[in-house]
Backbone as CSV, one residue per row, in Angstrom:
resi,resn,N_x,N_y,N_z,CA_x,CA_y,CA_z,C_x,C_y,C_z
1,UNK,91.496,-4.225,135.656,92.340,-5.117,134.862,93.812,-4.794,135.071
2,UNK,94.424,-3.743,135.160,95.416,-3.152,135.459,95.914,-3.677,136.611
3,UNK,95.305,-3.508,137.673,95.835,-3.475,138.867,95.770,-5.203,139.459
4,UNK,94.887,-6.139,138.816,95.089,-7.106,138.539,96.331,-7.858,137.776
5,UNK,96.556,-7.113,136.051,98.013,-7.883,135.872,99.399,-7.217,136.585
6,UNK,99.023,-5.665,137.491,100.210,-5.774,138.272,100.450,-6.652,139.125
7,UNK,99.584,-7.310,140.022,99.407,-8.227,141.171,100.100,-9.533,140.335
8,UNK,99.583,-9.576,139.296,100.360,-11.202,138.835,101.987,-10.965,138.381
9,UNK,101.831,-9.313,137.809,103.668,-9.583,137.601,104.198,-9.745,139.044
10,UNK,103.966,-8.682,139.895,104.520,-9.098,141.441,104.984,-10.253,141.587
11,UNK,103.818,-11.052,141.601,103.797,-12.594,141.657,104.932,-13.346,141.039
12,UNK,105.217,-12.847,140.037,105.695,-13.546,139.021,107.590,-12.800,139.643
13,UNK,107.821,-12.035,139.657,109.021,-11.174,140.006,109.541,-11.803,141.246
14,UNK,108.305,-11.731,142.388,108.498,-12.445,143.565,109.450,-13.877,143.244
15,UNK,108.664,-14.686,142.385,109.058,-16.342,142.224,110.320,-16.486,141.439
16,UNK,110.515,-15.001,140.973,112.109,-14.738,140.372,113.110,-15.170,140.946
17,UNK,113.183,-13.999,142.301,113.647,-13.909,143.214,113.903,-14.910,144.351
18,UNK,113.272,-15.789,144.544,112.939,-17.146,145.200,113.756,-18.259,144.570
19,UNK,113.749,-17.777,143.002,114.356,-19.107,142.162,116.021,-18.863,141.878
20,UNK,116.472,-17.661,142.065,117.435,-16.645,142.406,117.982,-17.153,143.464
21,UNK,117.403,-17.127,144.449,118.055,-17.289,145.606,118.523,-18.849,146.147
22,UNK,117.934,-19.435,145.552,118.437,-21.122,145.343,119.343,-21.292,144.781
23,UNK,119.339,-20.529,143.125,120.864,-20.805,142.572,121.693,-20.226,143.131
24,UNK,121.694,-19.370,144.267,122.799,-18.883,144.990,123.097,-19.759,145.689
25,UNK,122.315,-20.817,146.484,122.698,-21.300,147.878,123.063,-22.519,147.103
26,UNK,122.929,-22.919,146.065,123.092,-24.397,145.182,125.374,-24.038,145.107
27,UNK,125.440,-22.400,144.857,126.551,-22.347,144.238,127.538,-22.465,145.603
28,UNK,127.013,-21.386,146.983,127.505,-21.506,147.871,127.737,-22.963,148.803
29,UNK,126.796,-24.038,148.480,127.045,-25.006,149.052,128.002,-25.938,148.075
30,UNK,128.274,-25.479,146.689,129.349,-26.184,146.302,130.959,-25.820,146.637
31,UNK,130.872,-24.427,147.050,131.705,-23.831,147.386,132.198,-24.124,148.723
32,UNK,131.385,-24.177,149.436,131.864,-24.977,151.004,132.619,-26.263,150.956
33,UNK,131.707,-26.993,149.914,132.325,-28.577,149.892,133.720,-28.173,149.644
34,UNK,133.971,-27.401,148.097,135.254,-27.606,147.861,136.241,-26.938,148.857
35,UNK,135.701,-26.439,149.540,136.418,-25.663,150.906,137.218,-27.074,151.786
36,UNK,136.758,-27.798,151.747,136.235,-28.937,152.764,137.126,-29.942,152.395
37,UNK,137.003,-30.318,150.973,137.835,-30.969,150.413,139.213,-30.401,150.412
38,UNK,139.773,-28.911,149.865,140.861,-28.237,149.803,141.453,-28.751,150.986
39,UNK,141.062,-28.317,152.071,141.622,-28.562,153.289,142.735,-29.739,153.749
40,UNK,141.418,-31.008,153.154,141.891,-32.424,153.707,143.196,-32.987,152.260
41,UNK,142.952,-31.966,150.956,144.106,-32.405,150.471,145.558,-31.931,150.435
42,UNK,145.310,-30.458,151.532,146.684,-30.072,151.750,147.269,-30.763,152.836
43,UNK,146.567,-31.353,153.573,146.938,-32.877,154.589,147.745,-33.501,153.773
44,UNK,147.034,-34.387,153.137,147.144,-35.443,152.162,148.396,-34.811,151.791
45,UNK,148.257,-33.839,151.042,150.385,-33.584,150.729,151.268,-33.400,151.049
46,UNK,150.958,-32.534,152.228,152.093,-32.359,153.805,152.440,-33.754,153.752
47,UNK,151.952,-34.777,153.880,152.416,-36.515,155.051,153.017,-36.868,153.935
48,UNK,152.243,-36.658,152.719,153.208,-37.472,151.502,155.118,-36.393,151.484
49,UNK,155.108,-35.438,151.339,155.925,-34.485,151.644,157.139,-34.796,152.532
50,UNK,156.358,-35.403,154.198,156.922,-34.896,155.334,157.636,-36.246,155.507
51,UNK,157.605,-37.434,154.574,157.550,-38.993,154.421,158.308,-39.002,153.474
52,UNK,158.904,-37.677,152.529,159.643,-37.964,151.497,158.885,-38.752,150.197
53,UNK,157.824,-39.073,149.794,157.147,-40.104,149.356,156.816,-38.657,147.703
54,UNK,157.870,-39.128,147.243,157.923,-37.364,146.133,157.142,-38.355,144.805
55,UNK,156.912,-39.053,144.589,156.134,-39.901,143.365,154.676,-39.932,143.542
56,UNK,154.507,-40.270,144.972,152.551,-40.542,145.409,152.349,-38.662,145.495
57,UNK,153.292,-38.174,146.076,152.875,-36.772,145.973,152.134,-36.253,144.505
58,UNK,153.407,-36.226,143.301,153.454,-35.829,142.209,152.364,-36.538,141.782
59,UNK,151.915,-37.646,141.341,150.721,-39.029,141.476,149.235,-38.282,141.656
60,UNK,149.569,-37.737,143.366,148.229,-36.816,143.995,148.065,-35.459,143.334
61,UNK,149.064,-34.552,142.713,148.969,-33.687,142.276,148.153,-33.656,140.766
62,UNK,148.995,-34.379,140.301,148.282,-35.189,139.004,146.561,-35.113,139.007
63,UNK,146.149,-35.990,139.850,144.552,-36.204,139.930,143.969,-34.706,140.286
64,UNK,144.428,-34.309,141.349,143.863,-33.079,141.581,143.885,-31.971,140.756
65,UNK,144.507,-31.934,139.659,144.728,-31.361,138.540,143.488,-31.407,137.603
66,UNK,143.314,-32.723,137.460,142.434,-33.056,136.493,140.851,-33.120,137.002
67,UNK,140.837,-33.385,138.528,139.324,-32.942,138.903,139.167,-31.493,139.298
68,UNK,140.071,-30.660,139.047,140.026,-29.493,139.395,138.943,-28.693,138.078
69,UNK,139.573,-29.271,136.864,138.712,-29.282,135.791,137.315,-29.375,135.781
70,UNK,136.844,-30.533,136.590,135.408,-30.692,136.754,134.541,-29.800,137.895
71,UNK,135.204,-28.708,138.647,134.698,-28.175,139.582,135.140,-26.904,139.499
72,UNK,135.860,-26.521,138.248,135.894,-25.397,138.039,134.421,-24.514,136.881
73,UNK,134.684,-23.266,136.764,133.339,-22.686,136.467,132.694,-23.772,134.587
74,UNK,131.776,-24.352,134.894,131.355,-25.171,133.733,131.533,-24.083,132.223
75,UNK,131.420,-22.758,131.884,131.402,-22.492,130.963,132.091,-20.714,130.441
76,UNK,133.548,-20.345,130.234,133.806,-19.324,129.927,133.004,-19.106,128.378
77,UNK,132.187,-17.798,128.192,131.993,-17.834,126.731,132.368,-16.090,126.206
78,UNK,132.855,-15.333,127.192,133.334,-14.352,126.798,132.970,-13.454,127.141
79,UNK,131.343,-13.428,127.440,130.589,-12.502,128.009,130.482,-12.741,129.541
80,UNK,130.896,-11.593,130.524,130.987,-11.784,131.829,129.548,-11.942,132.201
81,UNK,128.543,-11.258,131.510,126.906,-11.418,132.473,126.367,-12.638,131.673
82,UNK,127.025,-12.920,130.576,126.106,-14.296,130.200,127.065,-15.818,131.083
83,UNK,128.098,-15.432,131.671,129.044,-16.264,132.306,128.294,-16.917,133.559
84,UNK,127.538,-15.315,134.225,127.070,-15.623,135.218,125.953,-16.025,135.608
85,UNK,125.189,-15.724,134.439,123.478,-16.539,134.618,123.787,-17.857,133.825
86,UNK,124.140,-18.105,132.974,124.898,-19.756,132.297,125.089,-20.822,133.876
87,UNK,126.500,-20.465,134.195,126.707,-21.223,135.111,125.817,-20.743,136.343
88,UNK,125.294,-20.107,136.414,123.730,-20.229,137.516,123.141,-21.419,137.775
89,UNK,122.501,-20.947,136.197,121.601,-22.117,135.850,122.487,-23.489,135.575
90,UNK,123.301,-23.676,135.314,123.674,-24.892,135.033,124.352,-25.837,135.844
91,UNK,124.416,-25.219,137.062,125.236,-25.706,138.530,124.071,-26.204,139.261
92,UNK,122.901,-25.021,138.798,121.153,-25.640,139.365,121.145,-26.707,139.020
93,UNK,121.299,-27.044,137.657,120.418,-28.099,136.601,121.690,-29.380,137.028
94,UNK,122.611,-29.158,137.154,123.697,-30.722,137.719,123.363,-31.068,138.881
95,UNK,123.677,-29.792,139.894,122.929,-30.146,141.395,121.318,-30.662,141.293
96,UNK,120.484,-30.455,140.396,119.079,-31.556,140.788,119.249,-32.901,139.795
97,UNK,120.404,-33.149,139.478,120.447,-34.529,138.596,120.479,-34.402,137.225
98,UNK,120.639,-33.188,136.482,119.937,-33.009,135.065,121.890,-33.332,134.518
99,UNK,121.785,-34.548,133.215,122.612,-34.552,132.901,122.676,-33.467,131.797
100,UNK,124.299,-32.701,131.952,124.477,-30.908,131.248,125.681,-31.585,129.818
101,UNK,125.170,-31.229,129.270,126.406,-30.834,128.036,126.434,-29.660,127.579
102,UNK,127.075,-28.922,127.280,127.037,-27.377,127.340,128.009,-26.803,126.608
103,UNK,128.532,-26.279,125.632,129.146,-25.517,124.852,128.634,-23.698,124.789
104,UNK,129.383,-22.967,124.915,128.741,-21.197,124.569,129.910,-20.731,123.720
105,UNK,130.319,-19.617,122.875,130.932,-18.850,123.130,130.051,-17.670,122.362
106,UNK,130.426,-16.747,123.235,129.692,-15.500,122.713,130.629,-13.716,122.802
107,UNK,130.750,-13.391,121.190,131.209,-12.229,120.940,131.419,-11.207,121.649
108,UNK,132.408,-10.339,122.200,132.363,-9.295,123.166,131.635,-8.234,122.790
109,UNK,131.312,-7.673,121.406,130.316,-6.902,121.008,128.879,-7.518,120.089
110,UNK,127.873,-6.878,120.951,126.764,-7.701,120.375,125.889,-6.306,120.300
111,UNK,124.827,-6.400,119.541,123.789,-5.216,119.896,122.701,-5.556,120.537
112,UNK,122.507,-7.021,121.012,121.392,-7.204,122.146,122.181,-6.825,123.314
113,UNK,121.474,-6.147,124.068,121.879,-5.427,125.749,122.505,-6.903,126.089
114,UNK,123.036,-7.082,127.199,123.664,-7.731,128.244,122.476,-8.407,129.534
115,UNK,121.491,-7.886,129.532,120.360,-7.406,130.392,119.737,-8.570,129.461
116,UNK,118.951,-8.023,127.965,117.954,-8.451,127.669,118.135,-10.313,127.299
117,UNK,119.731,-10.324,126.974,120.335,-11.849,126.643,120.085,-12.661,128.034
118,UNK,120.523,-11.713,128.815,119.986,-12.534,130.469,118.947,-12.938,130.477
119,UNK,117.939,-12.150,130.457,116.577,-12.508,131.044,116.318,-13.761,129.728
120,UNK,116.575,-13.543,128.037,116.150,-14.539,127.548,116.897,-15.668,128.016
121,UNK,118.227,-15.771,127.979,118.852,-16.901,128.558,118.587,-17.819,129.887
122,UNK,118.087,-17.051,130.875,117.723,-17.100,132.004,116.283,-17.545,132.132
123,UNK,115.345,-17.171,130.968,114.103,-17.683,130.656,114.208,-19.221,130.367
124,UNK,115.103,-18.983,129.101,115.093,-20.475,128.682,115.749,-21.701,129.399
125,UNK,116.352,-21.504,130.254,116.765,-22.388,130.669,115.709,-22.822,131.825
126,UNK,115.345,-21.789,132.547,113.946,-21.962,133.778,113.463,-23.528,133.106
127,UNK,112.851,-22.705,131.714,111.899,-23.471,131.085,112.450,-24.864,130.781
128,UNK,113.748,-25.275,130.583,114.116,-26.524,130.456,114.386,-27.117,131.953
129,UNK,114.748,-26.470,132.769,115.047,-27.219,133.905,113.603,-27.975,134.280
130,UNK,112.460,-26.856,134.650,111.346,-27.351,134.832,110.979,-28.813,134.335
131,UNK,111.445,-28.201,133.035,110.402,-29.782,131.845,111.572,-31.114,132.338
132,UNK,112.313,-30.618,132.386,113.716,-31.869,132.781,113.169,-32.527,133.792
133,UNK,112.548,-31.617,134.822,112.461,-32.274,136.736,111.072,-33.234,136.236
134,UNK,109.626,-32.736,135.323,108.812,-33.680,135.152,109.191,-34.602,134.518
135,UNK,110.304,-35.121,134.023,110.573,-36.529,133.738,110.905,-37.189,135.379
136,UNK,110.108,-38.855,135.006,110.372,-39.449,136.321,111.703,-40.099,136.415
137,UNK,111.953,-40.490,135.323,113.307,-41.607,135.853,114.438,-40.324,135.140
138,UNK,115.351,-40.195,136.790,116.459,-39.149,136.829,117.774,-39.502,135.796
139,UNK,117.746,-40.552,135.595,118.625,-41.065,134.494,118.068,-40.793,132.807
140,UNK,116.859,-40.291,132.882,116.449,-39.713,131.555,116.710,-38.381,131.208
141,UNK,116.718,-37.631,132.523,116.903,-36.338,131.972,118.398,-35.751,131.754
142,UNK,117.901,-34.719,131.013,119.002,-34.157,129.876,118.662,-32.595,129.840
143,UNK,120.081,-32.034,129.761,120.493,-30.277,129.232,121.290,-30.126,128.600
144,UNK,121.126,-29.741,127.134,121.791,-29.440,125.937,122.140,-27.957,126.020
145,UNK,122.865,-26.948,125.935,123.431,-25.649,125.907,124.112,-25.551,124.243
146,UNK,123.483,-24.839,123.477,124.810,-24.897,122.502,124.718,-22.950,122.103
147,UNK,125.758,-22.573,121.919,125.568,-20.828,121.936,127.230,-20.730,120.953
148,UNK,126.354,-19.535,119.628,128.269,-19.702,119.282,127.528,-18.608,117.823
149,UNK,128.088,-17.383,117.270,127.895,-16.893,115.950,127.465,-17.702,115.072
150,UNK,126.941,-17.393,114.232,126.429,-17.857,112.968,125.974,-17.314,111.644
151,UNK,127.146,-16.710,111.201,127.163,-15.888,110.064,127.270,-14.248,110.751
152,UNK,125.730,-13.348,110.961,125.908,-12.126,110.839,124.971,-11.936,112.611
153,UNK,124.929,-13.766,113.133,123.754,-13.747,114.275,124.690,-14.471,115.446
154,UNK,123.486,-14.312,116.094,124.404,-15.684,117.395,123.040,-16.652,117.996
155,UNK,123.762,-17.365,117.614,122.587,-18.391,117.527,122.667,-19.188,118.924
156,UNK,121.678,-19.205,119.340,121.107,-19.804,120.978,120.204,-21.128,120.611
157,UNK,120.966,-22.343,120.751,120.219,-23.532,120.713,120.236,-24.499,122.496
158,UNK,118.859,-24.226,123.077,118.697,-25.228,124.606,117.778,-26.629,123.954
159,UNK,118.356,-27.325,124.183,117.649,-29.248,124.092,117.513,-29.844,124.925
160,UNK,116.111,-29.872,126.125,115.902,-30.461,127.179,115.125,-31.989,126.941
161,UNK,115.111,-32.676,128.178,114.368,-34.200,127.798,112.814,-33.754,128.605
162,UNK,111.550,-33.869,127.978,110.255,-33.825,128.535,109.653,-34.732,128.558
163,UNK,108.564,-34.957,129.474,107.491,-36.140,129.495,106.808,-35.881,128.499
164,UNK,106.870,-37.116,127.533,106.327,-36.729,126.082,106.305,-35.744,125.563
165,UNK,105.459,-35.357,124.253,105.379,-33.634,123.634,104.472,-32.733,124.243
166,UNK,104.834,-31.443,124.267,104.417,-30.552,124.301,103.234,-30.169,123.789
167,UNK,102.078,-29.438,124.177,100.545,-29.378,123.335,101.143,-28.173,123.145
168,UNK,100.394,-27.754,122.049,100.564,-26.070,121.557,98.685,-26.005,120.946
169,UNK,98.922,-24.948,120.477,97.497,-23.901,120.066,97.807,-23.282,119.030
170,UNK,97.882,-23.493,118.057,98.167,-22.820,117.175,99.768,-22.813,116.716
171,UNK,100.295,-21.757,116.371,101.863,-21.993,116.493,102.750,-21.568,117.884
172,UNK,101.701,-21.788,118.971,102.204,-20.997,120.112,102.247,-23.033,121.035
173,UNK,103.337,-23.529,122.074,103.442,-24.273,122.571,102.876,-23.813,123.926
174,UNK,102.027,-24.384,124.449,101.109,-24.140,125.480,101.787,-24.823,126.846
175,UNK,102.333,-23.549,127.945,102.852,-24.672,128.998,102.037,-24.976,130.119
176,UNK,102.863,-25.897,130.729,102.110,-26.890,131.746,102.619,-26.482,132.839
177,UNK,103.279,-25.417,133.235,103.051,-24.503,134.347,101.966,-24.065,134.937
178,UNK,101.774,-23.768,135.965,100.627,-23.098,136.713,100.770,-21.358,136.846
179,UNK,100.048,-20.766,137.192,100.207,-19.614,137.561,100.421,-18.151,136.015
180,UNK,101.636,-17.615,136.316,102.160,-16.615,134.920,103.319,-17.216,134.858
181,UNK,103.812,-18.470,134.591,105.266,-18.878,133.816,105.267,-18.555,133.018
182,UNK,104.339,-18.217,132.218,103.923,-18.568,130.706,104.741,-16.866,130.164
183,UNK,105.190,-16.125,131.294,105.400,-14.906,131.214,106.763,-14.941,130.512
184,UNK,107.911,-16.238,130.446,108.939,-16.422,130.946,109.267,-16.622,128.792
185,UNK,107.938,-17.442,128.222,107.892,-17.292,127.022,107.540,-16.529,126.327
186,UNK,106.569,-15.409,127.066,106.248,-13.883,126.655,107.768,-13.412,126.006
187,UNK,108.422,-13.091,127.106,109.549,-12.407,127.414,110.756,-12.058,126.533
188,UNK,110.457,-13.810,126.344,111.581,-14.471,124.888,111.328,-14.029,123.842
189,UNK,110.293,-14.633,123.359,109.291,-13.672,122.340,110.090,-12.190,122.256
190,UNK,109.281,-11.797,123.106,109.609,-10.165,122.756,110.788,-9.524,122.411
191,UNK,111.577,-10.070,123.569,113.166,-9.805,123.201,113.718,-10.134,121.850
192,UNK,113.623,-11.038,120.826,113.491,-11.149,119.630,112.813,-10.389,118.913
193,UNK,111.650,-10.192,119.420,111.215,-9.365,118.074,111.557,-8.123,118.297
194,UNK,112.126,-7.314,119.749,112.413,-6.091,119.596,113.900,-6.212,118.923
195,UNK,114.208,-6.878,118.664,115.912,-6.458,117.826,116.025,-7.599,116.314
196,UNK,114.658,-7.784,116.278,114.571,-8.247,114.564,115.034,-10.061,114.673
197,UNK,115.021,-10.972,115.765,115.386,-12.095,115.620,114.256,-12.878,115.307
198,UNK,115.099,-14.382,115.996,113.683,-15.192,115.001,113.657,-16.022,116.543
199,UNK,112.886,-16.838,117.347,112.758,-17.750,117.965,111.922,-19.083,117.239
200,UNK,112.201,-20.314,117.359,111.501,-21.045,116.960,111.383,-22.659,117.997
201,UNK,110.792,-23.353,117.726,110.496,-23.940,119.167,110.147,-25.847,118.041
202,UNK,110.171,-26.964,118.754,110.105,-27.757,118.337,109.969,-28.611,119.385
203,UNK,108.782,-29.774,119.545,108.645,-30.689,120.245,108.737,-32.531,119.600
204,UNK,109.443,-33.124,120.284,109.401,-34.614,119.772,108.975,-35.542,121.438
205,UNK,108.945,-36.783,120.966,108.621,-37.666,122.052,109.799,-37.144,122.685
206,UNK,109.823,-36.959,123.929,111.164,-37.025,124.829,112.093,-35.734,125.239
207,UNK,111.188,-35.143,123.788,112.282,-33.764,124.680,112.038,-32.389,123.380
208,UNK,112.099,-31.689,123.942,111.979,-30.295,123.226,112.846,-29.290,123.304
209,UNK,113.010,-28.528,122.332,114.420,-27.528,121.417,113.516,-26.392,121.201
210,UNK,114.329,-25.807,121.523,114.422,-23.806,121.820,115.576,-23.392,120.824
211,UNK,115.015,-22.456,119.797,116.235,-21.940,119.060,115.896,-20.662,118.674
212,UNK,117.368,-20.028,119.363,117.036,-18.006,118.998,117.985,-17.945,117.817
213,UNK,117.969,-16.986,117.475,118.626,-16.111,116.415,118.553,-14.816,116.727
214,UNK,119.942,-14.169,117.211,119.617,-12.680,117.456,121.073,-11.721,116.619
215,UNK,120.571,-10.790,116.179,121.903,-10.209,115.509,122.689,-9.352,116.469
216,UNK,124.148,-9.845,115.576,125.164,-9.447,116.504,125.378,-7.924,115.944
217,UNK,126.745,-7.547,116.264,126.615,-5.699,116.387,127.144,-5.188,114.333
């Protein structure tokens, strides 16, 4: 039995790593583009420049200003390792079509590790991207982010769009993953209950809500 659920965590660590390595190449290929683009708009300002043309310049500066906004990092919330699995995942979830609304901010001292907020953060979102991609029409789906204190906690609310509701078993929501995903809600779980929080979970037609509660320091 042992040496069996090591073989499935493997498994499961392996498909980590795999899903890891996409949000890298998702970030690096946005990074090229804007490479690409940079280029052709320091053109674009040289001729306006070299033409005297000081209004279409100022004009061009203007715009590029304001889409600079949209391609800069989607979410500062204070914490450098929750900065970086956030916009991971959420550069994933725009690059496959998932429309993002996203708000965080999160306290520089917390008493959940840095580590353990990752992996839950990093869980939950897996779990919404997934349920997002089984909706068919790409104009339905949806990623809600909301992260911010709440009294003596910090409260973690994700709101994804799903193909209909969710079955559960009891008070446990049963997923429609294959394999050990199901590890990914273990995880969450646990991380809450080792530092006294609460997780709670909710399904409607269309889409389902993830909400932590974990205390701050």
């Amino acid at each position: 039995m042992g040496r069996r659920l090591d073989k499935r965590i493997a498994a499961y660590q392996n498909e980590l790593v795999s899903r890891h390595a996409d949000e890298v190449q998702t970030i690096y290929r946005e990074m090229r583009m804007w490479r690409h683009d940079y280029h052709n708009h320091i053109q674009t300002m040289k001729a306006c420049l070299a033409m005297g043309q000081i209004d279409k310049l100022a004009d061009y500066l203007e715009t590029l200003d304001r889409d600079l906004e949209d391609v800069d990092t989607i979410l500062r919330t204070g914490n450098f390792m929750v900065d970086a699995i956030l916009n991971s995942k959420l550069s994933l979830a725009k690059a496959r079509g998932i429309a993002v609304n996203a708000s965080a901010s999160v306290p520089p001292q917390l008493r959940v590790s840095d580590i353990d907020l990752c992996v839950a953060l990093g869980n939950l979102l897996d779990n919404a991207i997934e349920a997002c991609l089984r909706v068919e029409r790409e104009e339905e789906r949806f990623l809600r982010v909301y992260i911010a204190p709440k009294k003596e906690q910090l409260y973690i609310c994700v709101t994804n769009s799903a193909p209909g509701r969710e079955k559960r078993l009891g008070s446990r929501f049963l997923t429609r993953k294959s394999g050990f995903h199901g590890f990914g809600l273990l995880r969450i779980d646990r991380i809450c209950e080792k530092y006294g929080g609460a997780v709670t979970r909710a399904s409607e037609e269309g889409a389902f809500t993830s909400e932590l509660l974990l205390p701050l320091a």
